[in-house]
C-alpha positions as CSV (number, residue, x, y, z in Angstrom):
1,X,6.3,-52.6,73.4
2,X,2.8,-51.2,72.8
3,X,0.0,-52.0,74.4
4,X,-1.4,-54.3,72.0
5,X,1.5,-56.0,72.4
6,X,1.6,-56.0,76.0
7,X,-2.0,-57.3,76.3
8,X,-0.7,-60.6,74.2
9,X,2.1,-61.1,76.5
10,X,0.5,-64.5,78.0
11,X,-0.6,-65.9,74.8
12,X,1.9,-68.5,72.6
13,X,4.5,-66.7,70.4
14,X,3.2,-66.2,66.7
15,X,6.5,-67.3,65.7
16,X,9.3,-69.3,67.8
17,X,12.4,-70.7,66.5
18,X,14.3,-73.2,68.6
19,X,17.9,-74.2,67.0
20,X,17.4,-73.1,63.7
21,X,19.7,-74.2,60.8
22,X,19.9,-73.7,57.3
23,X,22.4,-74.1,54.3
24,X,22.5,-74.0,50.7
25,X,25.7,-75.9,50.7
26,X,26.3,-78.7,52.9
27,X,28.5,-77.3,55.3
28,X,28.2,-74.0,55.4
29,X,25.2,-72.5,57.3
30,X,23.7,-68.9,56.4
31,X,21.3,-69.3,59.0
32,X,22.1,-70.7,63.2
33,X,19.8,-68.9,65.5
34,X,19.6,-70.7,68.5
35,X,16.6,-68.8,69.6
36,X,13.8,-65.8,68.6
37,X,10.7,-65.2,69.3
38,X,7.6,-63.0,67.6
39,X,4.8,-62.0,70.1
40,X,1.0,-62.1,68.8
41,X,0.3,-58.5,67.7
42,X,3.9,-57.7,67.4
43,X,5.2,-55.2,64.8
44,X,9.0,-55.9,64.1
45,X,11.4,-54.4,62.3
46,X,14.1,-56.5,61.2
47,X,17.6,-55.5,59.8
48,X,20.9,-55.9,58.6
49,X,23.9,-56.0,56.1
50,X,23.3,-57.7,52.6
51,X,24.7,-61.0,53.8
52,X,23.0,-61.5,56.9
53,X,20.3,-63.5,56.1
54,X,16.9,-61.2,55.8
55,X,15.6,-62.7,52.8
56,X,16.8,-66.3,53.8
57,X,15.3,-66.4,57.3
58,X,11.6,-65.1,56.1
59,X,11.7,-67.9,53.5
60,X,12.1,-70.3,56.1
61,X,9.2,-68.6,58.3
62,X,6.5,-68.5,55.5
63,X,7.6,-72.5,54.7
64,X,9.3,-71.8,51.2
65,X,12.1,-73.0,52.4
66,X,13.5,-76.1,54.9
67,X,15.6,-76.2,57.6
68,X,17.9,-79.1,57.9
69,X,17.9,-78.8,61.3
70,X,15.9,-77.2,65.0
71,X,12.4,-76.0,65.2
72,X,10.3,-73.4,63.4
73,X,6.4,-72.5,64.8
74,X,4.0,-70.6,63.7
75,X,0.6,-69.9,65.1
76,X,1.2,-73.4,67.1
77,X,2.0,-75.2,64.1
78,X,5.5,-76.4,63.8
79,X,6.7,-75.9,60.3
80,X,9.6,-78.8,60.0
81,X,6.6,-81.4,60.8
82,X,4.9,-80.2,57.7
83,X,5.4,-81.7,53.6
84,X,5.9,-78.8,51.5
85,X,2.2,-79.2,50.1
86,X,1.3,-79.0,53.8
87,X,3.5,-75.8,53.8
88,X,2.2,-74.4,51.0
89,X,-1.7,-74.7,52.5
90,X,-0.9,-73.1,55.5
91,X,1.3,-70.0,53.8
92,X,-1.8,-70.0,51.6
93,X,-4.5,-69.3,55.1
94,X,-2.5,-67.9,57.5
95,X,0.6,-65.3,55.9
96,X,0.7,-62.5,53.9
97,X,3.8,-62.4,52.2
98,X,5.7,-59.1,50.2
99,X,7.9,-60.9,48.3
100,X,11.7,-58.9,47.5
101,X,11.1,-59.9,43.8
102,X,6.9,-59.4,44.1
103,X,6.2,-62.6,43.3
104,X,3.1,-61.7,41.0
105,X,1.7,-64.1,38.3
106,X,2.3,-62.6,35.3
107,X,-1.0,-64.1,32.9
108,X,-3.2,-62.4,35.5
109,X,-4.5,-58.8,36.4
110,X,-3.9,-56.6,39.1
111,X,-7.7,-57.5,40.3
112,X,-6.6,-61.2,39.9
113,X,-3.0,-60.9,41.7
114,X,-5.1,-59.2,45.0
115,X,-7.5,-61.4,45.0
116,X,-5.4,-64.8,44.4
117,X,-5.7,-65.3,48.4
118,X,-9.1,-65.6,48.9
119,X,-9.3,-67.7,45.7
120,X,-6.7,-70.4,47.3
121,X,-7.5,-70.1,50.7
122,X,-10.6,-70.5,52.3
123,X,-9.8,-69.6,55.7
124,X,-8.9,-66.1,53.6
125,X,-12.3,-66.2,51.6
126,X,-14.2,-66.3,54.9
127,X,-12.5,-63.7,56.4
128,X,-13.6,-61.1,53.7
129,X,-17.5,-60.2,52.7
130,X,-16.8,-59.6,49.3
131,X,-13.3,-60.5,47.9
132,X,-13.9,-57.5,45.1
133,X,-14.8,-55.0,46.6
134,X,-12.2,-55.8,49.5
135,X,-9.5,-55.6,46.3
136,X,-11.0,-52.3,45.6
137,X,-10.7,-50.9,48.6
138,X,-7.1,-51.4,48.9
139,X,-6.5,-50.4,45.7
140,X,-7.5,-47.2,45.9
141,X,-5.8,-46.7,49.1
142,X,-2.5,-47.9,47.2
143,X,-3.2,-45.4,44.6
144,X,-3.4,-48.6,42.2
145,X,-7.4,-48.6,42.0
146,X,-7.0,-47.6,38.3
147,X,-5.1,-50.3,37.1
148,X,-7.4,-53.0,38.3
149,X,-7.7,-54.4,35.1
150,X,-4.5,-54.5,33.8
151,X,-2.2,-57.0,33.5
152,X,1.1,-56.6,36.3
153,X,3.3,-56.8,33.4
154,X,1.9,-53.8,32.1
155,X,3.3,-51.7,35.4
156,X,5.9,-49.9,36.9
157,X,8.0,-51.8,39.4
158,X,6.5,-49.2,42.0
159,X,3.6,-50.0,41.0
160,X,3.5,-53.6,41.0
161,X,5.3,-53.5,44.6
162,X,2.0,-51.4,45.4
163,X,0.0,-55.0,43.9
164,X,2.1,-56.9,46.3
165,X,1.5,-55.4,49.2
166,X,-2.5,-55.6,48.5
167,X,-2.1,-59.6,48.0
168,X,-0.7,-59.6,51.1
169,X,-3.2,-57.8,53.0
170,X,-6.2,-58.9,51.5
171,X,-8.2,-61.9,53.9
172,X,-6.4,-60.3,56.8
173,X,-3.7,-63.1,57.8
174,X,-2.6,-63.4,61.2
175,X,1.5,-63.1,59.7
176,X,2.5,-60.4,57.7
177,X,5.8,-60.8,56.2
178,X,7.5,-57.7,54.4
179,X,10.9,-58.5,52.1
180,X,11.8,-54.1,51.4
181,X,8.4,-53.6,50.4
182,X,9.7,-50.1,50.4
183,X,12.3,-50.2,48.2
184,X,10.1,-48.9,45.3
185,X,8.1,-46.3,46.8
186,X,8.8,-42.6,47.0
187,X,8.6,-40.7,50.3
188,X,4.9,-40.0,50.1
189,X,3.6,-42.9,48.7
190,X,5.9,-44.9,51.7
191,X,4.3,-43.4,54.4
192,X,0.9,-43.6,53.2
193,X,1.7,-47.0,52.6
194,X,2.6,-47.8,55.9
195,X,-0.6,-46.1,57.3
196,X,-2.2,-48.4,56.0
197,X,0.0,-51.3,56.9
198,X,-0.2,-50.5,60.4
199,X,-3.9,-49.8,60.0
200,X,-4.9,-53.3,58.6
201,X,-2.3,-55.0,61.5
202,X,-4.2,-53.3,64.2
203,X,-7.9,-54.1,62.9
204,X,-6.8,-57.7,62.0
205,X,-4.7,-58.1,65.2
206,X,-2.0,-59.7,62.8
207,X,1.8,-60.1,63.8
208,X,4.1,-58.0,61.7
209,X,7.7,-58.6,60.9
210,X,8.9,-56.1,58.4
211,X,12.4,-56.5,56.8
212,X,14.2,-53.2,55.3
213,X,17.5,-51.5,54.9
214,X,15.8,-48.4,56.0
215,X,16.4,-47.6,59.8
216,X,14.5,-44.1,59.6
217,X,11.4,-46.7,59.8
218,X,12.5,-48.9,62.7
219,X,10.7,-46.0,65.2
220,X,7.2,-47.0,63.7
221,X,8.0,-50.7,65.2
222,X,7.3,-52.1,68.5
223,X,10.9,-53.7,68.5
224,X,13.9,-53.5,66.4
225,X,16.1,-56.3,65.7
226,X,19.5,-56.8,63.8
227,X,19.9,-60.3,62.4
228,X,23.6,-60.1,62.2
229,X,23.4,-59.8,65.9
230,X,21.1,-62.8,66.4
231,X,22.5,-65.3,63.7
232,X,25.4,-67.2,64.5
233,X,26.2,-68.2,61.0
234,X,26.5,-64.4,60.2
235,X,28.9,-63.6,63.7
236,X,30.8,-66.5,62.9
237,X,31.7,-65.3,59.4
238,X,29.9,-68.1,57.7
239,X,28.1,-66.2,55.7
């Protein structure tokens, strides 16, 4: 644990899950954790087997998707008491998301994709002085700062990872979420990446929990964890 970490211990969890159930098919669960917690300030690295339930268990922590069952908090809010418009507001102020799939909206540009936070949320818009030139800046630390102006369509799928991972950051959210926002990225380009990943966690105190099929990466992280290990539904074979 690092020493941010450590210094957090007595505060609430950013993210606790009590019981936690899930299916796409009644019936047949793909996630059953019984319990996990995230400290404030944590970095995490999270892995496993295509199967296991990444992708499926960080859709139900940013409130895109429901549980049927148990308990999901964030920041102090419990998520299963919240309507999905309630959901969607608070996703909207208080995570960063890098979608597996990006996620971008296709009519806009890469200025407009980066700044879509601030523009939805304003506990985001307070957070930055100037929404622009915050875009900027990242930008040009993704090596992206070029392409400001044109539309996401228009880009690589490197590139358009790159565009992700600056919506994300932007309005410095207290929960970063990260679906292999590697995946794209050649070895340079990752590790400056995740300089600056780490760099904009630590300024903004923000909790981290980073998903990837990469274990050369889990070293950077304050803790490593393997879902198949901690979801039942995944021991049992259920998935």
């Amino acid at each position: 644990m690092s020493d941010r970490t450590a210094s957090r211990a007595g505060s609430a969890p950013a993210v606790a899950i009590r019981d936690l159930r899930f299916a796409y098919v009644a019936g047949r669960d793909v996630i059953d954790i019984p319990t996990l917690e995230f400290a404030a300030g944590e970095t995490v690295f999270l892995h496993g087997p295509s199967g296991s339930g990444k992708t499926t268990l960080l859709g139900l922590i940013a409130g895109v998707l429901a549980p049927r069952a148990g308990h999901l908090t964030l920041l102090g809010t419990d998520l299963t008491t919240l309507s999905s418009g309630a959901r969607d507001h608070f996703r909207a102020a208080h995570l960063g998301y890098v979608f597996q799939m990006f996620n971008l909206i296709p009519y806009l540009s890469v200025r407009e994709n980066i700044t879509l936070p601030c523009r939805l949320s304003a506990t985001r818009r307070s957070r930055v002085t100037d929404p622009e030139a915050a875009a900027q800046a990242l930008a040009e630390r993704l090596e992206i700062a070029g392409l400001l102006e044109s539309r996401v369509t228009a880009l690589s799928v490197g590139q358009q990872q790159r565009v992700a991972v600056a919506r994300a950051l932007i309005g410095a959210p207290e929960l970063i979420v990260c679906d292999e926002p590697t995946s794209a990225l050649d070895a340079d380009r990752r590790d400056r990446f995740l300089e600056l990943l780490f760099a904009n966690v630590a300024e903004a105190g923000s909790t981290l929990l980073f998903v990837s099929h990469d274990l050369s990466l889990a070293g950077r992280f304050d803790r490593t964890l393997a879902l198949r290990e901690l979801n039942r539904a995944a021991t049992a074979g259920g998935i």
